[in-house]
N, C-alpha and C positions, 0 to 999 in steps of 0.2 A: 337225546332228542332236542331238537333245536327249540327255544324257547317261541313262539309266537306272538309277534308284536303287531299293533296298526299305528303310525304316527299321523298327526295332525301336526302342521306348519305352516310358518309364516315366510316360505323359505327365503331367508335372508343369507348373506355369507356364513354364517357358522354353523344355521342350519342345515345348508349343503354338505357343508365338512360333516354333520352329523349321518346324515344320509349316505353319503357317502361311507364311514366308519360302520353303518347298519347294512350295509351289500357286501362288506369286504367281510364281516363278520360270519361265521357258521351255529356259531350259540346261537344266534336267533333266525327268523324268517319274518320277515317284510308280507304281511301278509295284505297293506293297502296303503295309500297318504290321503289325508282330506288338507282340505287347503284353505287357509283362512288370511284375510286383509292383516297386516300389521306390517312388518319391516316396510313392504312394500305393494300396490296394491294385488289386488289378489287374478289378475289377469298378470300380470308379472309371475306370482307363485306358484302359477299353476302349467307358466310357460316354462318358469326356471327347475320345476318337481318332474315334466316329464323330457324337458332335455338331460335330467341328469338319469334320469333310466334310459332315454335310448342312449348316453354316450355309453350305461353300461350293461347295454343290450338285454334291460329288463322292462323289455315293453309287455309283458303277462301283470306286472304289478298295477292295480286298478290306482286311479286317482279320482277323487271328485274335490266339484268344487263347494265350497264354504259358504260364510260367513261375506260379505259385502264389506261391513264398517262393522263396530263395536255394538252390542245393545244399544246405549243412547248417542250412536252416531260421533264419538270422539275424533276429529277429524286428525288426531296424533299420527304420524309417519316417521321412518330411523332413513330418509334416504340422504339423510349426512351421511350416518354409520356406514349403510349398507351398499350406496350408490344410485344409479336414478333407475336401474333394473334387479334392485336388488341382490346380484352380484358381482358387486365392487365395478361394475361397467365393461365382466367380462360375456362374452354372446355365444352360446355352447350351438351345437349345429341343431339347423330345425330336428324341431321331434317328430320324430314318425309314431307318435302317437298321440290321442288326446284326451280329455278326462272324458269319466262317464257319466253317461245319462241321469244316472241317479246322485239327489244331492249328498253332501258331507254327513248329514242325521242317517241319509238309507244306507248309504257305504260303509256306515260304519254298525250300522244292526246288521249289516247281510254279512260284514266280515268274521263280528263275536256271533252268530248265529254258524258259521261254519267250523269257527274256532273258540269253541266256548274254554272260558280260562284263560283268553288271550290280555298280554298286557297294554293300557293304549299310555302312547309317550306323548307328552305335547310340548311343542316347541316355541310357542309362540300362546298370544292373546287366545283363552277359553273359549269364546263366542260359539265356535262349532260344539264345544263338550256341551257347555250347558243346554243348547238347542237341542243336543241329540239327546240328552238325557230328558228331559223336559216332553220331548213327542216320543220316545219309547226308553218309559222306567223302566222295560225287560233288560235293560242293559246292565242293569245293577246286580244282575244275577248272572251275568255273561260274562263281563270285565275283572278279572281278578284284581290289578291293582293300576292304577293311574301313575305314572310319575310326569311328573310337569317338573319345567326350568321354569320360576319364578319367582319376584318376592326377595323380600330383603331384611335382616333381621337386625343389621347397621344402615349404613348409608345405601341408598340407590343408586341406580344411574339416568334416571329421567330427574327428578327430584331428589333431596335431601331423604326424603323416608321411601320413596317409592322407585322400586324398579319397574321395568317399560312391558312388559307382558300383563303385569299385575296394574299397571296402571291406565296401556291401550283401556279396559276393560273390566274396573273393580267387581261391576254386576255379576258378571260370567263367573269368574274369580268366586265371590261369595256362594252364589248357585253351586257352582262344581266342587265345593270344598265342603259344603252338605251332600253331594251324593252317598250313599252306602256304599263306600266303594274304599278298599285301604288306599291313604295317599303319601304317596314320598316326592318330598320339595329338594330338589337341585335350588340353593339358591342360589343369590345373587354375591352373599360370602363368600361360599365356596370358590366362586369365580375370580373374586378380585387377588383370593390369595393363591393364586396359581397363575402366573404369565410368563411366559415369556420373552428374551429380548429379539432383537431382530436374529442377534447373531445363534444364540442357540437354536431359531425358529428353522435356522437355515443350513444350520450343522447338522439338522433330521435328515440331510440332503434327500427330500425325496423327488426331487427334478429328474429323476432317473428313470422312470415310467411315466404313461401320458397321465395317470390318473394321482399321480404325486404331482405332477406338473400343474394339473388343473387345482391342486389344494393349493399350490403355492401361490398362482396364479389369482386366485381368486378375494385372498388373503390382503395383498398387498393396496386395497382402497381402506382396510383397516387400520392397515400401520399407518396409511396416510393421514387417516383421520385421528387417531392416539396420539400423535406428534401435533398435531395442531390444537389439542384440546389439554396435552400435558405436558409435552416439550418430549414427550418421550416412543421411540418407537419400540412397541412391546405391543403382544398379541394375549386375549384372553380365548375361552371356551365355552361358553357357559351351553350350547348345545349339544356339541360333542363328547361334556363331559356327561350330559344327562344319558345320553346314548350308551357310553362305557360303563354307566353306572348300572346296568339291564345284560349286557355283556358279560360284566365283572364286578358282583357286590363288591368284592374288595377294594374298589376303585376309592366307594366311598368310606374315609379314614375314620372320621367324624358326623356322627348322626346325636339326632335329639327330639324325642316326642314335643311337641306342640300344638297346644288351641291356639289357632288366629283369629280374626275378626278383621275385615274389611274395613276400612275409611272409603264411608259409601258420601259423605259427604259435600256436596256438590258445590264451589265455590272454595273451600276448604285448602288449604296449602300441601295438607296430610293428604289429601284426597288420594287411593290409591294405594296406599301405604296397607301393609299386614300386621296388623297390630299382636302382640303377643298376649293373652289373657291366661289368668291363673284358674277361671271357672267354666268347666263345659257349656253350662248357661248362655254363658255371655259372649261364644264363638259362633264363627260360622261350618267349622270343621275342624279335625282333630291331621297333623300331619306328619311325618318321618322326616325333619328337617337335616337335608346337608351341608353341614356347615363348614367341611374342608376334605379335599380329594387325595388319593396317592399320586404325584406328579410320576413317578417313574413306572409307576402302572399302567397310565392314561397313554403314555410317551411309548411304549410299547405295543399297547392297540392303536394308537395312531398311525404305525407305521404299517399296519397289513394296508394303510391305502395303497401304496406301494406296492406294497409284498402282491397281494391279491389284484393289482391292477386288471382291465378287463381287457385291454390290447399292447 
């Protein structure tokens, strides 16, 4: 039986490729998306969430929308990263459909209230988790387990200590890493040590179906921006792999129990940073940290974009 998931996103370029890797997939079922400010704003996310179900004729999937800005209003945006519509400045055809009535906190009690045990994936800044959790603690006996892409247990990519979901948004972050609820962290590790270069990106050949095309497609404001920030065109994952890692424990190679604790610190350089602590006490949540993925595992769920295309 198909596993039962709801994702939350910020949908940026790789959390499309995520999305997209979660529809091609049959292990699990898409059971809604809520939609939250971060890569890019969140009327962008919520245009770029259901153009990608109607290109793949999954307009039954409900969407709502989020979060506005961060809890304390961090005006922080990726549209270097992600482009100025958050993906890469490619424009999918209008949706024929639009998000629902009810916000990101109802959408997602009404989703675990039909699908109790369901797992929620977040791809982006907390803000909706902690909100939903916060106006209905029944979630915490609904949710089997959270896994978030965040965080960083070496260097960041916003800052020296902090990666950019964890730092959009440290409040959310602390809140949601205290719920009762098991948490498994995709980090920001995992991510740097898995890339690709252009050319193996492009040896996947998946330009051979429309919905390989649109991964390829959409990809390339990324390598833009890796060349300009490292001299080097190489692509990472960190969404897609969070997604395979729900598809396929095996995915992830390398795990590690850890307490974190937030740099709620406001002014601070650390600020947004997850700090590692050795005492229950002195965290904000206890986590299943991934610290490194199977690349040839990943590299073969990625290709049912392809394979599964929907035209």
């Amino acid at each position: 039986m198909a596993e039962k998931i709801f994702i939350d996103t910020d949908c940026g370029i790789d959390d499309a490729v995520a999305i997209m890797l979660a529809l091609s997939s049959t292990e699990v079922e898409l059971t809604g998306i809520s939609c939250v400010a971060g890569n890019t704003t969140l009327d962008n996310v919520v245009k770029n969430v259901c153009g990608l179900l109607t290109f793949y004729g999954r307009t039954d999937i409900p969407v709502y929308r989020g979060c506005t800005t961060s809890l304390l209003r961090n005006p922080h945006r990726a549209e270097h990263v992600h482009g100025d519509n958050g993906l890469g400045g490619v424009v999918l055809e209008s949706p024929e459909k639009n998000a629902e009535k009810e916000d990101a906190a109802a959408g997602l009690l009404k989703a675990a209230k039909a699908n109790p045990g369901m797992k929620l994936i977040t791809l982006g800044p907390l803000t909706n988790i902690a909100a939903a959790f916060n106006l209905h603690p029944e979630l915490s006996s609904l949710v089997s387990e959270i896994i978030m892409m965040g965080g960083a247990v070496g260097d960041g990519n916003v800052t020296a200590w902090a990666e950019f979901n964890f730092f959009f948004d440290p409040e959310a972050i602390a809140y949601s890493l205290g719920i009762d609820v098991p948490v498994k962290l995709l980090s920001w590790d995992a991510t740097v040590s898995f890339a690709l270069t252009e050319k193996e990106f492009f040896d996947l050949k998946m330009d051979e179906a429309p919905a390989g095309d649109l991964f390829n497609r959409v990809q390339k404001h990324y390598f833009d921006f890796r060349e300009q920030v490292s001299g080097k065109r190489i692509i990472n994952f960190p969404d897609p792999l969070t997604v395979a890692c729900v598809i396929d424990p095996e995915v992830a190679e390398v795990t590690e129990t850890m307490h974190l604790r937030m740099n709620l610190t406001r002014g601070d350089d650390k600020r947004g940073a997850s700090v590692r602590v050795s005492d229950t006490d002195e965290a904000d949540g206890t986590a299943e940290v991934i610290m490194k993925c199977s690349q040839d595992r990943f590299l073969r769920l990625i290709k049912r974009i392809k394979e599964n295309s929907p035209r």
